[in-house]
N, C-alpha and C positions, 0 to 999 in steps of 0.2 A: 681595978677601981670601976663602980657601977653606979652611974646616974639614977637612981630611982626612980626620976621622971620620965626622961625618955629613955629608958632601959637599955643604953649602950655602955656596953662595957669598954674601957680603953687598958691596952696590956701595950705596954712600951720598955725598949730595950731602955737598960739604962746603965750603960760604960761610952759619956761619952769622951771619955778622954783618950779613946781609943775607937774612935767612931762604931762604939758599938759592934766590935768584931763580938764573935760568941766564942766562951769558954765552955769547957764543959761544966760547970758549974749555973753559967746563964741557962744553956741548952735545956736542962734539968728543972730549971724554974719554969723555961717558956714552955714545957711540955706541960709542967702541972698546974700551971696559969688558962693553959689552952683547955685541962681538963676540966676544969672549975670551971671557965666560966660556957664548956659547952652542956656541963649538966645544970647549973643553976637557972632556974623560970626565969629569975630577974632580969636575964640579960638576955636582948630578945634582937641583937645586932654588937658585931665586936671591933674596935677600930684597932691595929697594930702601926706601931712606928714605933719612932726613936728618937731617945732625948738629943738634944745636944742640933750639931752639924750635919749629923748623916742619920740616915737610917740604920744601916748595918756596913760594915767594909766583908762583912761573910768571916771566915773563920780565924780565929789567932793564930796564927802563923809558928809566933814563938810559941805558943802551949804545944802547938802540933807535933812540934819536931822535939819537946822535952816531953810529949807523953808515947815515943814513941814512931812516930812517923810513918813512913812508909810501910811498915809494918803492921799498923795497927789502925789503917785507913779506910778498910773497905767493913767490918767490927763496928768501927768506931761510926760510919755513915747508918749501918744498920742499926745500934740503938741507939742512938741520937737525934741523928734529924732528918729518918724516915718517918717513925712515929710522928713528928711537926707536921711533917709536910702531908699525912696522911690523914690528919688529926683538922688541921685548916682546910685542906680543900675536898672532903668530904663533910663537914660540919653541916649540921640542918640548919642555922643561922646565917644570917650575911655574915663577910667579913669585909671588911675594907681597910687597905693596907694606905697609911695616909704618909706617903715618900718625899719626905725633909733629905733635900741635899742627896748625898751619893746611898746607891742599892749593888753592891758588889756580891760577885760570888756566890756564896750559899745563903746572903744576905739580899739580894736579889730573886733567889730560888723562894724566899719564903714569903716576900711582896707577888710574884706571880700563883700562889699558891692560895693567894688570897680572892674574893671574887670580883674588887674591883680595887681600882688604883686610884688617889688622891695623889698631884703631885706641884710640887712650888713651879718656877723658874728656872732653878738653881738645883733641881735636880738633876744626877746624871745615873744612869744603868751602865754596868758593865759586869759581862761575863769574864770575869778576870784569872779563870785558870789557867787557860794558855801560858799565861807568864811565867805561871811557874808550872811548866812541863805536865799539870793536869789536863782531863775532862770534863766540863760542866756536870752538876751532881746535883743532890738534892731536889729531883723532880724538875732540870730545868733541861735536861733533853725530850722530855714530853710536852711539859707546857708551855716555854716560849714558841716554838713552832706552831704552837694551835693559836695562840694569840697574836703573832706577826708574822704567818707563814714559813715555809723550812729555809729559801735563798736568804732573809733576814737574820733568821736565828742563828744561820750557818757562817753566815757574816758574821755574827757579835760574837759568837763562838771560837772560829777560828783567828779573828785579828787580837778581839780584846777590845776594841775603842769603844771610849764610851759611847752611848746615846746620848742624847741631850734632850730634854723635858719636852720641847715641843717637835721634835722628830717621833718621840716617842709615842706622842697623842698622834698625831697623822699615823703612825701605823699601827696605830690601836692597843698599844702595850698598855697605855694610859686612860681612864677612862674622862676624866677631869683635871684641866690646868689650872688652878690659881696662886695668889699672889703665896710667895716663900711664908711670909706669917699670917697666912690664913690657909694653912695645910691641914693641920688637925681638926680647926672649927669647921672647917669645906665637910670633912671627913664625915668629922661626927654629928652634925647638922644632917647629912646624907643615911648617915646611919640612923637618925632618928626616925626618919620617914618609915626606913626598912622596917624599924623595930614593930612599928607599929602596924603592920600590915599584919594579915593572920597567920599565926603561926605556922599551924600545920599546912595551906597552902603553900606557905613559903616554902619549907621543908619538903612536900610535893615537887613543886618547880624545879627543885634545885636537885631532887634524886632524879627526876626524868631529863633535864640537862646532862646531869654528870654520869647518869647510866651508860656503862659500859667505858668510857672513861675515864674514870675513877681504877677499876681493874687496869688497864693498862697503864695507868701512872704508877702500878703498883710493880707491874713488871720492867717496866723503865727505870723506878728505883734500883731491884736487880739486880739488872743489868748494868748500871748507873755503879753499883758497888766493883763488881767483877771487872768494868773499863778503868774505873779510878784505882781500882788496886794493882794492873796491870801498869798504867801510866805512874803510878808511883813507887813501882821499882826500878825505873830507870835512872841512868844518869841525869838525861836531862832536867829529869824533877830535883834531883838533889842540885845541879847547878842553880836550878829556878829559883829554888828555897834560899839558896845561899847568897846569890843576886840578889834577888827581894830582900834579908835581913843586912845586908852590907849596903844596899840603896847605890848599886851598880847595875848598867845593860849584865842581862846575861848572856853566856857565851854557849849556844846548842848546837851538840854534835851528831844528834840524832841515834844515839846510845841512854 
């Protein structure tokens, strides 16, 4: 969807009966939703979020382990949602990821991937692999460290707990807090200003920012495939998996 007037385009997930985890079916929209509106003139700043309660909870869980799983992980990261994540955070437009409620996962991955963050109150970040026996993926071992430093990253990384909206602005994950429903208008109000600035400066600034970069968020993807595929041959991912769909502690033996 593209305001004519102030040429901000808005691309929001929409399952939120499922807080917006991603299908591969979604993934496949937001790729060519993301292609569209980075070639279209009209749209000259892009806001992303999510209907509903959350932003994204990051990947279906259940789709996971019926397409496949462990098996078909580290494949499935490489056409899926490296293209996304290499697609939003090289773009010559703004993007601004406007975070309603919880950003998990690979869902989180693609709110950092974005160049700025809008977030409520009620929002919480959480890198949520650990629970289930992975590694953080989709571009979030390059970029959360460059935006809250490595002892933080390493933190949200290895415990899991969430952040909470206004910790998250103190350490700069977040660029703006405001009220839970006024997420999206904060967003796209912000986005309007972008829009309007000149273009190709814009698109300047943002390649001399992201120079060099950009390359290494590409080797961090990866890389990022080869640790997640590794971490999901083990046991402890198949317990983590099965924990999570049974909504039990799980029990890790370090196998």
């Amino acid at each position: 969807m593209v305001n004519p007037d102030t040429r901000v385009g808005v691309l929001t997930f929409n399952r939120p009966d499922a807080l917006n985890a991603f299908t591969n079916q979604m993934l496949d929209e937001v790729a060519d939703a993301l292609k569209r509106a980075e070639r279209d003139s009209k749209v000259g700043a892009l806001v992303v979020t999510g209907a509903g309660r959350g932003f994204s909870a990051g990947q279906d869980l259940k789709e996971h382990v019926a397409n496949g799983g462990a098996s078909t992980i580290g494949d499935h990261l490489r056409t899926r949602y490296h293209p996304i994540i290499e697609r939003l955070y090289g773009m010559a437009k703004p993007t601004l990821a406007a975070v309603n409620g919880v950003a998990a996962g690979a869902g989180m991955s693609l709110a950092l991937a974005c160049d700025f963050r809008v977030a409520g109150s009620r929002t919480r970040f959480v890198q949520a692999f650990v629970g289930v026996g992975l590694v953080p993926d989709s571009g979030s071992t390059h970029l959360l460290p460059l935006l809250v430093g490595p002892a933080r990253a390493l933190e949200m990384a290895l415990t899991g707990a969430p952040v909470d909206a206004q910790t998250a602005l103190g350490w700069g994950l977040v660029n703006r807090l405001v009220a839970d429903d006024a997420v999206v208008g904060a967003a796209t109000a912000w986005a309007g200003e972008l829009a309007a600035a000149p273009p190709k400066a814009v698109e300047l600034i943002k390649r001399g920012m992201r120079r060099g970069s950009l390359r290494l968020l590409q080797d961090a993807l990866e890389y990022e495939s080869w640790l997640q595929a590794t971490a999901a041959a083990t046991q402890d991912h198949q317990e983590g998996l099965a924990a999570f769909l049974e909504k039990r502690p799980a029990r890790f033996t370090g196998r």
